[in-house]
N, C-alpha and C positions, 0 to 999 in steps of 0.2 A: 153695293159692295159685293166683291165676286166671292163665291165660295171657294177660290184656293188662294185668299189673302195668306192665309198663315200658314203653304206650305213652300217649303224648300224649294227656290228652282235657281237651275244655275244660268246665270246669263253669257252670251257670248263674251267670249274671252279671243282678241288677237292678240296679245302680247306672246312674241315670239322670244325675251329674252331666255336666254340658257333652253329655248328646244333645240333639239339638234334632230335636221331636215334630209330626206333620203330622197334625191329626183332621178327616176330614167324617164331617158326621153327616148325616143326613136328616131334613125338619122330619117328611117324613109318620109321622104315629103318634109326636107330638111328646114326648109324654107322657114316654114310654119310653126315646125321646131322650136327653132331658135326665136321666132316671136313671140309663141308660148315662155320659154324659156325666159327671155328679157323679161318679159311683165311681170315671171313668178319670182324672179330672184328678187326685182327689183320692190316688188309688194313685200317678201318677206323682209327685205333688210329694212325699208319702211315701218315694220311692224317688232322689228330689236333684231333680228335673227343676224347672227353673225358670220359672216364670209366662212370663217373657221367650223362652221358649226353647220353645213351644206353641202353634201357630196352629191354630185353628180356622175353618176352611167350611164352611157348612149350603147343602144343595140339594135341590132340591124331593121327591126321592123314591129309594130304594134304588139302581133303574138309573142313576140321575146320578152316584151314587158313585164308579164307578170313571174315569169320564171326570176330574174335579176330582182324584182322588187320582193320574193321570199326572201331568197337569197340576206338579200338587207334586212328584212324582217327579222328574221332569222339568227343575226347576228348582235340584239338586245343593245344596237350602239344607235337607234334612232328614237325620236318621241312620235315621227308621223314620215310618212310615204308620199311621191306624189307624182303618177303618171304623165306625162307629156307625150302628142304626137297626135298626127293627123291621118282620118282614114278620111280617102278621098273615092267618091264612087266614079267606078270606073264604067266599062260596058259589060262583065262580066259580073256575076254570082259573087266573086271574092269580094265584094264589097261586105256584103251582110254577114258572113263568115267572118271576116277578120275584126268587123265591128263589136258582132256579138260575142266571138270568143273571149276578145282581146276583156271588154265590159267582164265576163263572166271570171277567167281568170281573174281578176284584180278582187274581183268579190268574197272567192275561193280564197285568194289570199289573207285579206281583210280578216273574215270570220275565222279563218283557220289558226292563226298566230298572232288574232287581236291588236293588230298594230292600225291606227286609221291609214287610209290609204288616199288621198283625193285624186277622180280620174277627173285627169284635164285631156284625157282623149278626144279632140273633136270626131266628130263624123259628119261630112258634110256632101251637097252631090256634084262641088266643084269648085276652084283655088279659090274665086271669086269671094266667098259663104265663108272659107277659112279665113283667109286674109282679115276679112273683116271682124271674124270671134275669137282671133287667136290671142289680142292683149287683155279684152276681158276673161276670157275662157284662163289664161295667164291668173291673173288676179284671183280670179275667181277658185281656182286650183290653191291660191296661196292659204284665203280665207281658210277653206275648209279645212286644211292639212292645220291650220294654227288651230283652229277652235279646235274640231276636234281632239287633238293632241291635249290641251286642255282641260276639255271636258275630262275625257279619260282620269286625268290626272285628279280633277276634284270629286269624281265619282270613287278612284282608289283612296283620296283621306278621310272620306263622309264616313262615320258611322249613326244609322240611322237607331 
């Protein structure tokens, strides 16, 4: 018998009914985008999330990202955040710059105004690699944005 039989843990929670979902995507590497996109929408309304209840912002490229997702933070009308877009390596340096900023913003955001954030930013070193992670990376983006949303929420009614 394990020693934390008798304590409190919360289990995954995907039930998306009544969260209400905040997605920017990025058009650059549109493609990918939008493939992200289809799997996230489609995972969350699979999981209750209602058409009505899912606003979507597109901005010009990775780094815009996390400015537009304060922004929505910001604005106490979401339960969860959730980046989309693809950084593709190129032949130059901007590859690892826009990766790591683009990750580091969204983290800055996160801890700063406590909203979950899931990054469905791929990074990969060419379409091939995207194409192929972009409906799980989709999904997978959907997941964490519900649970966490979630958790949050049962962590706010616990009194321990």
């Amino acid at each position: 018998m394990p020693y934390y039989d008798n304590i409190l843990e919360f289990e995954p929670n995907l039930d998306g009914a009544d969260l209400r979902i905040g997605i920017v995507m990025s058009r650059f590497n549109i493609d990918i985008g939008e493939g992200l996109l289809s799997a996230c929408t489609a995972e969350l309304k699979k999981n209750g999330v209602q058409d009505s209840n899912i606003l979507l912002a597109t901005v010009p490229g990775a780094l815009e990202i996390p400015l537009a997702l304060k922004r929505m933070a910001v604005s106490d009308q979401f339960d969860a955040l959730i980046a989309l877009g693809a950084v593709i390596r190129g032949d130059t340096y901007h590859f690892e710059v826009v990766a790591n900023e683009s990750a580091r913003g969204l983290m800055m955001v996160q801890i700063d105004v406590e909203i979950p954030i899931a990054n469905g930013i791929l990074t990969t070193d060419n379409d091939d690699q995207a194409i192929a992670r972009m409906s799980q990376k989709g999904i997978e983006a959907a997941h964490a944005a519900l649970e966490m949303a979630n958790l949050q929420m049962r962590i706010d009614e616990i009194a321990l």
